[in-house]
Biopython code that builds the backbone (N, CA, C, O; Angstrom):
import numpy as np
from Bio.PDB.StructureBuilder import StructureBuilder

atoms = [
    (1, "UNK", "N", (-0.263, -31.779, 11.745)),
    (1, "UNK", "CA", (0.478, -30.547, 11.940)),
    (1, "UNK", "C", (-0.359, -29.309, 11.628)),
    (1, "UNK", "O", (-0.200, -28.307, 12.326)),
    (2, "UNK", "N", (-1.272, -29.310, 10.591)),
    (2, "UNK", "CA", (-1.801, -27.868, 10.115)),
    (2, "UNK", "C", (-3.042, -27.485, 11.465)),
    (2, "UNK", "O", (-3.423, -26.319, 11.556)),
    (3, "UNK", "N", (-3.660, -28.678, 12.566)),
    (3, "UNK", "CA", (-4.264, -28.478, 13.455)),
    (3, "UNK", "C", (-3.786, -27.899, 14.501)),
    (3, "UNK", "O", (-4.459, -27.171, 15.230)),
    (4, "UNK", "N", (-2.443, -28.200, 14.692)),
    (4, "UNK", "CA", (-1.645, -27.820, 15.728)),
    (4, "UNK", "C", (-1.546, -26.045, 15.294)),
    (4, "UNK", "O", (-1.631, -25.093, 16.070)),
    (5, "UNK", "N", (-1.379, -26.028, 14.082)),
    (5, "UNK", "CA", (-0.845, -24.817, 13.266)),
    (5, "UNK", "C", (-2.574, -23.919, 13.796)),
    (5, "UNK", "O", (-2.611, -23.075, 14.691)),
    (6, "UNK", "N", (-3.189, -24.146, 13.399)),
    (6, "UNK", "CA", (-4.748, -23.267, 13.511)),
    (6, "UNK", "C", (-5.303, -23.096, 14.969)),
    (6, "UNK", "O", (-5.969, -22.165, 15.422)),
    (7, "UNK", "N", (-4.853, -24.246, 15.590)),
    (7, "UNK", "CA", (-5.287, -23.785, 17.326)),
    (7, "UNK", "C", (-4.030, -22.693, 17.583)),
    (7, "UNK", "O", (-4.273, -21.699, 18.267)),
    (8, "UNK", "N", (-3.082, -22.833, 17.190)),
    (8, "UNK", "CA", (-2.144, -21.932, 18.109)),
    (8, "UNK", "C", (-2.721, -20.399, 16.932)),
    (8, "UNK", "O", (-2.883, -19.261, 17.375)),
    (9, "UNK", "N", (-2.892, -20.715, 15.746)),
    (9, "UNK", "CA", (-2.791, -19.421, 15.249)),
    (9, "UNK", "C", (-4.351, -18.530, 16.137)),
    (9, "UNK", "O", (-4.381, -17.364, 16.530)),
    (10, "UNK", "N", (-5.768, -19.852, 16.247)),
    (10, "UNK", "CA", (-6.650, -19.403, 17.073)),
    (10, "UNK", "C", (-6.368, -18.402, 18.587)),
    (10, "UNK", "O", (-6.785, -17.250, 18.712)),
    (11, "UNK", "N", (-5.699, -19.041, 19.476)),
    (11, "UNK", "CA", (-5.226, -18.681, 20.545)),
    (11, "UNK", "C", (-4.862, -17.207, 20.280)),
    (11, "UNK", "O", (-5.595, -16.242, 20.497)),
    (12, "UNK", "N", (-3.564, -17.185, 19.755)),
    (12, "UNK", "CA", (-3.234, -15.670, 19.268)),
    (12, "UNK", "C", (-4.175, -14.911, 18.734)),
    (12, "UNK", "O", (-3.951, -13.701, 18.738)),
    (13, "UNK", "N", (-5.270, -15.325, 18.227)),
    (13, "UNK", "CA", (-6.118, -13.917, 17.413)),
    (13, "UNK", "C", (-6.956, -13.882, 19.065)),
    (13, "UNK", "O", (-7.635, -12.897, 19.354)),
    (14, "UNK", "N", (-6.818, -14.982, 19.992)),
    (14, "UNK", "CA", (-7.940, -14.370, 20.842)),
    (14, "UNK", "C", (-7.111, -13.613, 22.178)),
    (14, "UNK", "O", (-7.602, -13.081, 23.174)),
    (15, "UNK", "N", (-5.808, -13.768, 21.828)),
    (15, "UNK", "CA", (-5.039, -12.752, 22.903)),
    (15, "UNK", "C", (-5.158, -11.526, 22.249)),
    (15, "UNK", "O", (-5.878, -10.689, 22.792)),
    (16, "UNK", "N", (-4.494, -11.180, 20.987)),
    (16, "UNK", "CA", (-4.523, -10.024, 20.355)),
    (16, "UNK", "C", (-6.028, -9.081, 20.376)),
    (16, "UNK", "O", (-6.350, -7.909, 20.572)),
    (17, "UNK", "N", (-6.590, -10.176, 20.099)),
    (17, "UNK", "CA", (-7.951, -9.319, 19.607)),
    (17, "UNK", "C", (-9.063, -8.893, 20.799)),
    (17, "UNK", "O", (-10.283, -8.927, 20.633)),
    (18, "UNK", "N", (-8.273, -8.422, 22.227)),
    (18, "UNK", "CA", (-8.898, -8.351, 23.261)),
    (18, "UNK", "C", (-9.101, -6.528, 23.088)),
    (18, "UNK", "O", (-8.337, -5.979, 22.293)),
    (19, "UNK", "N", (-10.185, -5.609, 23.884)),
    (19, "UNK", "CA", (-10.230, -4.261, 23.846)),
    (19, "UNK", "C", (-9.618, -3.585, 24.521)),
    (19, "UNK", "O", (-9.931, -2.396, 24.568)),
    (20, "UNK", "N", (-8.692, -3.995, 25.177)),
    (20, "UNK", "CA", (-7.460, -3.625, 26.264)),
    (20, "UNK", "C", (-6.744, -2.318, 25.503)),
    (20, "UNK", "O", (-6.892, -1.946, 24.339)),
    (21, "UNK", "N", (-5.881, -1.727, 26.614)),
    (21, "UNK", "CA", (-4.725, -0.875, 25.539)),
    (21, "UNK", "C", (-3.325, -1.205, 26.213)),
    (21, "UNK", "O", (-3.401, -1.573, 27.386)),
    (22, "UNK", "N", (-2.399, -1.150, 25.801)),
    (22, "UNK", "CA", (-0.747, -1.342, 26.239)),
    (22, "UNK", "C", (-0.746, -0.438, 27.107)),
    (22, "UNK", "O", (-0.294, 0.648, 26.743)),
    (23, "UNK", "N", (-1.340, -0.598, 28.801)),
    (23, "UNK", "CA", (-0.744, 0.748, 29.578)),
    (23, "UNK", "C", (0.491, -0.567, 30.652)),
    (23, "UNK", "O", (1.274, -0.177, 31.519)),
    (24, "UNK", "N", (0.358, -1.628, 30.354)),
    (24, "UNK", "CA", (1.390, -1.720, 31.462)),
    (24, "UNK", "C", (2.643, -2.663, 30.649)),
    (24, "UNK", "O", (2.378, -3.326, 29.647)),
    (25, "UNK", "N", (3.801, -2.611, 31.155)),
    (25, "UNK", "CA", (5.399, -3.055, 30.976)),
    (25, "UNK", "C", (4.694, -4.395, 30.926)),
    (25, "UNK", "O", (5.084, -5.077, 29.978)),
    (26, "UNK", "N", (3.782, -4.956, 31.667)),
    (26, "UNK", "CA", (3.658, -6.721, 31.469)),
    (26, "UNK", "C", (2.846, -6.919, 30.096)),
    (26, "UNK", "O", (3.326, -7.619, 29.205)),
    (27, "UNK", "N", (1.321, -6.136, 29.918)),
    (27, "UNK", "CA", (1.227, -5.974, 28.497)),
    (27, "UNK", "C", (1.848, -6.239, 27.561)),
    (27, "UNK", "O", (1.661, -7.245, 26.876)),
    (28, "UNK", "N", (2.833, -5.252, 27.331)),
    (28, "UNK", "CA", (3.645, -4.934, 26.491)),
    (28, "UNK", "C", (4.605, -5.984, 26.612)),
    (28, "UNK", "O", (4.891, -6.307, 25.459)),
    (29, "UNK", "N", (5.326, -6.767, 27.526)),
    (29, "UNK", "CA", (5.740, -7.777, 27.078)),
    (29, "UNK", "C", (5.813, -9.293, 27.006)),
    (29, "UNK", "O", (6.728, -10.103, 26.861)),
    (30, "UNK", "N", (4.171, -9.384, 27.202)),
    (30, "UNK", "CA", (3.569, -10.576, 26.603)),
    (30, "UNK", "C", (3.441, -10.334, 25.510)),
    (30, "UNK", "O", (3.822, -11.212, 24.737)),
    (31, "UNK", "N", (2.853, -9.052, 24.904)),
    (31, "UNK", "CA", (2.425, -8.778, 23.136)),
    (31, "UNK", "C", (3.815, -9.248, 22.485)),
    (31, "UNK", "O", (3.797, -9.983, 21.498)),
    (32, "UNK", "N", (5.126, -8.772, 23.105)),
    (32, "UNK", "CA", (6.111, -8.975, 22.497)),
    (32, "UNK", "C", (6.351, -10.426, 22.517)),
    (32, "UNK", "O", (6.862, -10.970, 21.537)),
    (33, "UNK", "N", (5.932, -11.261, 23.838)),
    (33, "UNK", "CA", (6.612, -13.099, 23.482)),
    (33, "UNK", "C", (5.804, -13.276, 22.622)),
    (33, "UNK", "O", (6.260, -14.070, 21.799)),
    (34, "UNK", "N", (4.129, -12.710, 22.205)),
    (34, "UNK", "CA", (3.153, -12.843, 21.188)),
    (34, "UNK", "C", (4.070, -12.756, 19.872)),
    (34, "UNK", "O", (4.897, -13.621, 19.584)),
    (35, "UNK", "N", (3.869, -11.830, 19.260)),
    (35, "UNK", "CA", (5.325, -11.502, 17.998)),
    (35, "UNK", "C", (6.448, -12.570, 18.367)),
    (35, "UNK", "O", (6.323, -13.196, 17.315)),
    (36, "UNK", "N", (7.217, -13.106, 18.885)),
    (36, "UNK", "CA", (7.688, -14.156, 18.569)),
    (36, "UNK", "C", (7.388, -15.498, 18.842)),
    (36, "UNK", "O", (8.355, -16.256, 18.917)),
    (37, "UNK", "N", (6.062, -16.049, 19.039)),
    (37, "UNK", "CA", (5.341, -17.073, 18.709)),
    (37, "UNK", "C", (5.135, -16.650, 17.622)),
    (37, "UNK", "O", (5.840, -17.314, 16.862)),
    (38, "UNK", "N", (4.443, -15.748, 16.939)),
    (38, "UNK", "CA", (4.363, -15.714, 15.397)),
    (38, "UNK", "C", (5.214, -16.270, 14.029)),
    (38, "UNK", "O", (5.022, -17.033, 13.082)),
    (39, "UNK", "N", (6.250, -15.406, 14.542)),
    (39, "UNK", "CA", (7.502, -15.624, 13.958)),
    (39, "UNK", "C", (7.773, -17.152, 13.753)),
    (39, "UNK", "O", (7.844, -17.642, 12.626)),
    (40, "UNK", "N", (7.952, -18.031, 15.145)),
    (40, "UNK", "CA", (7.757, -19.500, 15.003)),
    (40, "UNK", "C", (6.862, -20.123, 14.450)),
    (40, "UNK", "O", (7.243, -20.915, 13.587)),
    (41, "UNK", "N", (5.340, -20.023, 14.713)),
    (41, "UNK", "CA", (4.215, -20.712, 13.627)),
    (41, "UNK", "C", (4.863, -19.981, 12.225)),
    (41, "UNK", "O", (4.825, -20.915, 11.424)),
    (42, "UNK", "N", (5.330, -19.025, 11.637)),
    (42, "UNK", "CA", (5.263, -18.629, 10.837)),
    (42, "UNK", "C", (6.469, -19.874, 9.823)),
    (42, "UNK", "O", (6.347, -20.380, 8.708)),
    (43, "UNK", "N", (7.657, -19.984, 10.976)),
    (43, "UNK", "CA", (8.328, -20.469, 10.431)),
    (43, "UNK", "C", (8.242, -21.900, 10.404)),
    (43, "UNK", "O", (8.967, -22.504, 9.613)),
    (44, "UNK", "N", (7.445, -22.542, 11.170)),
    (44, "UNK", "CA", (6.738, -24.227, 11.604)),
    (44, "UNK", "C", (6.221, -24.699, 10.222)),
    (44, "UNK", "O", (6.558, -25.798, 9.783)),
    (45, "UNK", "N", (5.103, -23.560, 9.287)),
    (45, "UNK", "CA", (4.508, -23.186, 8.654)),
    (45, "UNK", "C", (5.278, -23.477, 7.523)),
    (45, "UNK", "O", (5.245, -24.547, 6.915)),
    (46, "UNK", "N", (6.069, -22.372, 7.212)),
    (46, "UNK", "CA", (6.966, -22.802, 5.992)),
    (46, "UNK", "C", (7.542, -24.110, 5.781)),
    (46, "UNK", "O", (7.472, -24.782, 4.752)),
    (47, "UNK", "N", (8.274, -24.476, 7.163)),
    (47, "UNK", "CA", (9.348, -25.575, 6.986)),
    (47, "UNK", "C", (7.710, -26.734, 6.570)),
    (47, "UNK", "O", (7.833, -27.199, 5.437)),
    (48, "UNK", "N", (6.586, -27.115, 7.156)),
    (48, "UNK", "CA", (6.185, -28.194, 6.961)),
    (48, "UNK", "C", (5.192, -27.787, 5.064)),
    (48, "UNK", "O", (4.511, -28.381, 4.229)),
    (49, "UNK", "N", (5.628, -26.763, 5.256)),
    (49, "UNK", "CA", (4.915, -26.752, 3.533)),
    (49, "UNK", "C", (5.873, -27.182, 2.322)),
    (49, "UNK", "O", (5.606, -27.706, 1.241)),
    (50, "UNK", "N", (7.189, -26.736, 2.942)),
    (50, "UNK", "CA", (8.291, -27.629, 2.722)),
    (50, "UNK", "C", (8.434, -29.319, 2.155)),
    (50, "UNK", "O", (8.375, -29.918, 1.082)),
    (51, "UNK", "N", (8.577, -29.521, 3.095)),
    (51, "UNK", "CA", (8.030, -30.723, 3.066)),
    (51, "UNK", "C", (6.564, -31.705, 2.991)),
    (51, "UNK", "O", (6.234, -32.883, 3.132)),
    (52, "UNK", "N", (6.215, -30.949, 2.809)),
    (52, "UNK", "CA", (4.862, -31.520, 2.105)),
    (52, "UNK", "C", (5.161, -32.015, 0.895)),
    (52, "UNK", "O", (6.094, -31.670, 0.170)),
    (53, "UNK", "N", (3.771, -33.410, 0.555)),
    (53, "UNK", "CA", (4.254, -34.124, -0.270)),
    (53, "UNK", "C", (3.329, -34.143, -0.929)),
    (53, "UNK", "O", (3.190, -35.136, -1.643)),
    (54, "UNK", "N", (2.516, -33.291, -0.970)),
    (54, "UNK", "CA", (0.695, -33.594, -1.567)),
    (54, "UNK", "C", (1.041, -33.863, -2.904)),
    (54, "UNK", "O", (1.893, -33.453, -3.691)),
    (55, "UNK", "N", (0.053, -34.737, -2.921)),
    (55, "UNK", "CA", (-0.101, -35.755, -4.933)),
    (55, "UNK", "C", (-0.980, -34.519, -5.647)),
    (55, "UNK", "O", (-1.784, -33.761, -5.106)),
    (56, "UNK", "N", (-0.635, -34.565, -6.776)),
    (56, "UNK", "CA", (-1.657, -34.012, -7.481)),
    (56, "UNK", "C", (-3.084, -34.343, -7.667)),
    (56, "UNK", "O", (-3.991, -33.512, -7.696)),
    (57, "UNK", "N", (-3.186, -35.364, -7.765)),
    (57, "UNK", "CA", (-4.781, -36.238, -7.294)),
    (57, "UNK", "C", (-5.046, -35.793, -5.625)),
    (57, "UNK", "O", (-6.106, -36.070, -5.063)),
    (58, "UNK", "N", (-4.530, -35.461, -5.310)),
    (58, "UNK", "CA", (-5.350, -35.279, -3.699)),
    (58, "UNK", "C", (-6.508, -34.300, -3.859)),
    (58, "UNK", "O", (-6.556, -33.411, -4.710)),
    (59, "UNK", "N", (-7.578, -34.610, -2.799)),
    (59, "UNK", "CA", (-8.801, -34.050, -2.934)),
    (59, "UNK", "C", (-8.949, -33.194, -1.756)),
    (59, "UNK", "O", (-10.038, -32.664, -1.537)),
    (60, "UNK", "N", (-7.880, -33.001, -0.925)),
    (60, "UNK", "CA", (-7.763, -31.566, -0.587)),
    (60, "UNK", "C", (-6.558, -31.227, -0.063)),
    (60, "UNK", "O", (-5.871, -32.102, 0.465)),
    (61, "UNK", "N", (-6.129, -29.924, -0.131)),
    (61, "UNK", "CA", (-4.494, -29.419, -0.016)),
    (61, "UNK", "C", (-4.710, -28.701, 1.346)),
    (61, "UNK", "O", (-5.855, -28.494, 1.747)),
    (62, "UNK", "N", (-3.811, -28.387, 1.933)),
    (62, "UNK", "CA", (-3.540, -26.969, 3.080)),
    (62, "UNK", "C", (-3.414, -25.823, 2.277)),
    (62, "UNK", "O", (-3.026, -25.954, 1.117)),
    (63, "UNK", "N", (-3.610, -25.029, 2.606)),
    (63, "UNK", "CA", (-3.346, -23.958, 1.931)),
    (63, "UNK", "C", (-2.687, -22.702, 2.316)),
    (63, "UNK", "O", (-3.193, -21.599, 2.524)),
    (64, "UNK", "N", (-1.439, -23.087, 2.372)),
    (64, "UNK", "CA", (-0.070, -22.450, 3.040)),
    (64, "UNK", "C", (-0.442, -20.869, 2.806)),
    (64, "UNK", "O", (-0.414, -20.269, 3.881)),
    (65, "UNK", "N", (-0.692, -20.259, 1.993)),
    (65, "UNK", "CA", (-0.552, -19.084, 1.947)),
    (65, "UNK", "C", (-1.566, -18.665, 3.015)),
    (65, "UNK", "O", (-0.984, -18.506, 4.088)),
    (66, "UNK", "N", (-2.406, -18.515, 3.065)),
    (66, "UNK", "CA", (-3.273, -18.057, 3.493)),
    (66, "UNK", "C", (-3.035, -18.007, 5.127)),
    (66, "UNK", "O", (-3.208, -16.826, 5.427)),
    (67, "UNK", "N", (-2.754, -18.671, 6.175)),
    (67, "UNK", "CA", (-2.339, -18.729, 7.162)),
    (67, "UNK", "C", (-1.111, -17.745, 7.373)),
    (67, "UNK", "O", (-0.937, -17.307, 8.510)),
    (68, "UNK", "N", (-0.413, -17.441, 6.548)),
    (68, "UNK", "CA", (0.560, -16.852, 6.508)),
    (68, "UNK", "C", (0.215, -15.472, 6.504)),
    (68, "UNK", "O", (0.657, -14.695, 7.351)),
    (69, "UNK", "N", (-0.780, -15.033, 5.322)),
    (69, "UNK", "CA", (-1.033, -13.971, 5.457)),
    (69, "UNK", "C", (-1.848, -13.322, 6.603)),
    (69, "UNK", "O", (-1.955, -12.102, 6.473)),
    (70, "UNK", "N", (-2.537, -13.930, 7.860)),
    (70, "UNK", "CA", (-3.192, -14.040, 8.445)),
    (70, "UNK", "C", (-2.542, -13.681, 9.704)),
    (70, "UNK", "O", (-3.069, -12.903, 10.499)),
    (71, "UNK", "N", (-0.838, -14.507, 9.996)),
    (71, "UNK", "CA", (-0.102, -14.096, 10.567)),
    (71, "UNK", "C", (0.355, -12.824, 10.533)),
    (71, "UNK", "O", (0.416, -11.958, 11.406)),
    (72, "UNK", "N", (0.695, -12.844, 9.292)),
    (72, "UNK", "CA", (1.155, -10.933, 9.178)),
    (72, "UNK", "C", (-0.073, -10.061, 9.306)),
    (72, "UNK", "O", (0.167, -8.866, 9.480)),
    (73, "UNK", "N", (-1.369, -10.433, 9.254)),
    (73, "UNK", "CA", (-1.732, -9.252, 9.837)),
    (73, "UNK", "C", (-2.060, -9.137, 11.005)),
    (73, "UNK", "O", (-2.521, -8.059, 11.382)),
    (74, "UNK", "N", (-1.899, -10.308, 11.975)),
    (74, "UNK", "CA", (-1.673, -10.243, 13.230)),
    (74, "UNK", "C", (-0.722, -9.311, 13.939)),
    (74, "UNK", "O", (-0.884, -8.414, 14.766)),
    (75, "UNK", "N", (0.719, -10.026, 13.105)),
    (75, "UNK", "CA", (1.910, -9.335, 13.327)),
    (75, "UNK", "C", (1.563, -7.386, 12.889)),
    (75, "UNK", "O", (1.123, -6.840, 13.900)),
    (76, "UNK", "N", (1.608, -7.008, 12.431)),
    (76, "UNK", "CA", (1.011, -5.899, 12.005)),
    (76, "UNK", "C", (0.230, -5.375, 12.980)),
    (76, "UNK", "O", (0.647, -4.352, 13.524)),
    (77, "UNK", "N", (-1.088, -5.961, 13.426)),
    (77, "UNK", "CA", (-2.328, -5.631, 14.725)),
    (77, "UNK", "C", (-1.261, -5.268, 15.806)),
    (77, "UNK", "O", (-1.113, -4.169, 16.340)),
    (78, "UNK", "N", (-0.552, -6.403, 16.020)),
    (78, "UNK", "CA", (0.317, -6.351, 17.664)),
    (78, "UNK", "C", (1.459, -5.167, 17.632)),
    (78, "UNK", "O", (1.893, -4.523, 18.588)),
    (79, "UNK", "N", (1.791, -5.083, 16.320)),
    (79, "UNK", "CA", (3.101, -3.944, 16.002)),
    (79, "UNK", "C", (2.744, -2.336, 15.972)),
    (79, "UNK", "O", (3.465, -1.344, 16.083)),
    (80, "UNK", "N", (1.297, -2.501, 15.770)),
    (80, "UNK", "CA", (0.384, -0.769, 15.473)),
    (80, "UNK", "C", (0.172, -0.781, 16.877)),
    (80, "UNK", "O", (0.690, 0.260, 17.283)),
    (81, "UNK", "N", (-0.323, -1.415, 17.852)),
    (81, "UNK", "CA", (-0.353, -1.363, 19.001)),
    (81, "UNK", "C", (0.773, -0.747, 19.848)),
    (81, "UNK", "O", (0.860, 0.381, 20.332)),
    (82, "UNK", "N", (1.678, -1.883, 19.896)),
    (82, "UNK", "CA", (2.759, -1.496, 20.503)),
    (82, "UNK", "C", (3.147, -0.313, 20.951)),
    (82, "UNK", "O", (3.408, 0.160, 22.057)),
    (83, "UNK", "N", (3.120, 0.302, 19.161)),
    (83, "UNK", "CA", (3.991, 1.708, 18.665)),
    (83, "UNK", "C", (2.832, 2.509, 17.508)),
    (83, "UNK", "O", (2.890, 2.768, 16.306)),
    (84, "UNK", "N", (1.929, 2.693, 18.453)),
    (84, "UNK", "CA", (0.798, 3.691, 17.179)),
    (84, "UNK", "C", (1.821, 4.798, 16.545)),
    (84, "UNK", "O", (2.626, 5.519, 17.135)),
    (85, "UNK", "N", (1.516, 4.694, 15.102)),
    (85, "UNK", "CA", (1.776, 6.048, 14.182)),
    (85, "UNK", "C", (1.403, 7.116, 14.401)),
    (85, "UNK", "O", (0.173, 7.149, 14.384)),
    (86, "UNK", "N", (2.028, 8.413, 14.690)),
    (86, "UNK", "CA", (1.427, 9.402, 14.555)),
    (86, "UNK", "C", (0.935, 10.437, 13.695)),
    (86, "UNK", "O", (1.456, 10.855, 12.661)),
    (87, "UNK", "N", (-0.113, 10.794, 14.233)),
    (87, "UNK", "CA", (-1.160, 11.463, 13.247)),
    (87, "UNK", "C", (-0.749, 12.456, 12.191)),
    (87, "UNK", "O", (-0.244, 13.527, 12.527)),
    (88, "UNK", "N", (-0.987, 12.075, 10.656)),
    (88, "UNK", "CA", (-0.092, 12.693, 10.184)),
    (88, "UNK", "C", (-0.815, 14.041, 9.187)),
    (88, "UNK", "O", (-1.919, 13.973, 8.647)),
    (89, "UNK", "N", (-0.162, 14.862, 9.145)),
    (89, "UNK", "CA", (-0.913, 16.212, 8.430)),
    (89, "UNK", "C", (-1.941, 16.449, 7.544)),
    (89, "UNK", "O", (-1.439, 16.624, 6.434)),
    (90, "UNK", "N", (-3.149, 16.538, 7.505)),
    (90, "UNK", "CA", (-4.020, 16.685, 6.793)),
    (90, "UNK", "C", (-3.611, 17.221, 5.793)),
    (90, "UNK", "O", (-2.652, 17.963, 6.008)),
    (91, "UNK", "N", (-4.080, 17.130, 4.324)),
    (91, "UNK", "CA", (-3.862, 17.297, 2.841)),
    (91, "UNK", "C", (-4.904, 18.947, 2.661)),
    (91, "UNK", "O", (-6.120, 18.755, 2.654)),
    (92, "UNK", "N", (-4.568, 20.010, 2.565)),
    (92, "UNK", "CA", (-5.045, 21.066, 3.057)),
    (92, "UNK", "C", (-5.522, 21.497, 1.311)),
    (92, "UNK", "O", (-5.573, 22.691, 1.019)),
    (93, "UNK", "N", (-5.797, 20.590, 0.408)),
    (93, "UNK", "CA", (-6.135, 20.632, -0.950)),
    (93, "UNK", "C", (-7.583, 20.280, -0.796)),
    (93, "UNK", "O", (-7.866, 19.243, -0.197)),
    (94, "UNK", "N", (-8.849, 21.314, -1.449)),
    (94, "UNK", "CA", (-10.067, 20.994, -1.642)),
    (94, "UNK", "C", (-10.433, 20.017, -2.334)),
    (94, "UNK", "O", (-9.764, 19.854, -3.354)),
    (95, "UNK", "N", (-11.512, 19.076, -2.102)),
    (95, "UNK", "CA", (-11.934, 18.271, -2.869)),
    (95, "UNK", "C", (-12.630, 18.956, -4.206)),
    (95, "UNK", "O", (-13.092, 20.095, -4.274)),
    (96, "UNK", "N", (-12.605, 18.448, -4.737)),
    (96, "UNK", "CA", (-13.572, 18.230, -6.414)),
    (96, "UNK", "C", (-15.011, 18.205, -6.270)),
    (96, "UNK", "O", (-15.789, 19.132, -6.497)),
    (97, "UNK", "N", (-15.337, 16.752, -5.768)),
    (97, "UNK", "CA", (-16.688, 16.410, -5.878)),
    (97, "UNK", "C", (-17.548, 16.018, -7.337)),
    (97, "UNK", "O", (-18.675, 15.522, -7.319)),
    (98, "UNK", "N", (-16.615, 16.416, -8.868)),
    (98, "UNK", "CA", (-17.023, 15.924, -9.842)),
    (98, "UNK", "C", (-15.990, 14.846, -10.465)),
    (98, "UNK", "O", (-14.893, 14.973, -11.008)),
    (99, "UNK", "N", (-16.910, 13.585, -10.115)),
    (99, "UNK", "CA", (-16.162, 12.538, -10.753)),
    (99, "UNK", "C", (-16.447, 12.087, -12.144)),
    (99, "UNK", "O", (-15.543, 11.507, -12.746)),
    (100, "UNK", "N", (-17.449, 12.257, -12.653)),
    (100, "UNK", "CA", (-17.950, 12.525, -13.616)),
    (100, "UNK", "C", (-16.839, 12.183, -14.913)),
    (100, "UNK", "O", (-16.102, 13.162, -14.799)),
    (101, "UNK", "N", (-16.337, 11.464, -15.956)),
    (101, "UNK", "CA", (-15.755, 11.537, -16.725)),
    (101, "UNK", "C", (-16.080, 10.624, -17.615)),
    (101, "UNK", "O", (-16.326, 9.427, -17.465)),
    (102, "UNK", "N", (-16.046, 11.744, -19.197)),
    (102, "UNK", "CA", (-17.075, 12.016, -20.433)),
    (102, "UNK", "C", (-15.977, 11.214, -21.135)),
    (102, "UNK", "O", (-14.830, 11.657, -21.073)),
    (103, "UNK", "N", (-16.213, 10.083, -21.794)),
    (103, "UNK", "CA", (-15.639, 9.671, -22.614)),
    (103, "UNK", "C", (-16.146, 10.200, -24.246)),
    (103, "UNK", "O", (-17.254, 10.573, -24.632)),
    (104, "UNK", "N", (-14.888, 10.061, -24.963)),
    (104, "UNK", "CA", (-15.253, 10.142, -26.516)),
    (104, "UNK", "C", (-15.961, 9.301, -27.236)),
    (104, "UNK", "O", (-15.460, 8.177, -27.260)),
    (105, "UNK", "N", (-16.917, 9.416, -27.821)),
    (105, "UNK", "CA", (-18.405, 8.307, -28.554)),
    (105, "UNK", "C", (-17.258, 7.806, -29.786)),
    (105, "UNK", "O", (-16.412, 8.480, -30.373)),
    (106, "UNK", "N", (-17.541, 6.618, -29.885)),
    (106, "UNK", "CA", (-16.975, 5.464, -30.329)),
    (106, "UNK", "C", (-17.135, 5.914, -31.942)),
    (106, "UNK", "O", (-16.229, 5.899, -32.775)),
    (107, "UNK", "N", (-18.502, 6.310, -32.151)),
    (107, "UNK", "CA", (-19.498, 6.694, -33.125)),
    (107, "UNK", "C", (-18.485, 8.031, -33.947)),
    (107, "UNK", "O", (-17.830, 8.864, -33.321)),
    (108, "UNK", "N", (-18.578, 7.950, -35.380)),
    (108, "UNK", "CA", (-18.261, 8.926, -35.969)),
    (108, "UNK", "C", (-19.598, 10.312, -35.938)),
    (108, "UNK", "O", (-20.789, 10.157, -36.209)),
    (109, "UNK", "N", (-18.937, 11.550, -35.538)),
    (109, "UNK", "CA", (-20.099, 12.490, -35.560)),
    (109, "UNK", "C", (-20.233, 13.499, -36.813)),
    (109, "UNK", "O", (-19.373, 14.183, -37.368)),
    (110, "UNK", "N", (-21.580, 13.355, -37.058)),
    (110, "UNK", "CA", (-21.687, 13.815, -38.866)),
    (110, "UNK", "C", (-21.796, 15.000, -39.298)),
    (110, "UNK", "O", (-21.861, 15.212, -40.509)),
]
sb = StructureBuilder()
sb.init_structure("model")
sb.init_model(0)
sb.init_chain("A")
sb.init_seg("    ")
for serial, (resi, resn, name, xyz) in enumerate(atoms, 1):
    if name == "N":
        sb.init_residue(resn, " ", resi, " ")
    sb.init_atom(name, np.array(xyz, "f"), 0.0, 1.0, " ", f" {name:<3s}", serial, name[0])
structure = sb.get_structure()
């Protein structure tokens, strides 16, 4: 199952991760059946970590989290796409430039 789990999660990073932009309605809603294939590995994912039975002596585990998080930032990639944020107001406060900070000497001064 976790092979089945890594080719499909493969596949998706190589649809997503193409240099294209969302200009057409078909784009846009393949990205969207994309986001819910996610959703399903995501949830394939849980249910078989679920049920997993790994011994404590086993000499190697899956490692559920990590796939997961991997998904969400897929999910995330395909969702900024979709619907980019707009650009939001520059902070019109000067920088500093002295980072510089003097701690007090440990040392008694005589």
């Amino acid at each position: 199952m976790p092979t089945t789990l890594f080719r499909c999660l493969l596949l998706l990073l190589a649809i997503v991760d193409g240099d294209s932009y969302a200009a057409s309605g078909y784009e846009q809603g393949q990205l969207s059946l994309v986001q819910q294939q996610l959703n399903i590995i995501e949830r394939l994912a849980t249910n078989t970590e679920a049920a997993s039975t790994a011994e404590p002596d086993d000499r190697y585990r899956f490692d559920y989290p990590r796939p997961s998080q991997d998904i969400q930032r897929i999910r995330q990639g395909v969702q900024g796409y979709l619907s980019p944020s707009r650009a939001q107001p520059r902070d019109p406060r000067e920088m500093v430039g002295d980072y510089r900070l003097d701690t007090p000497s440990s040392e008694p001064s005589p």
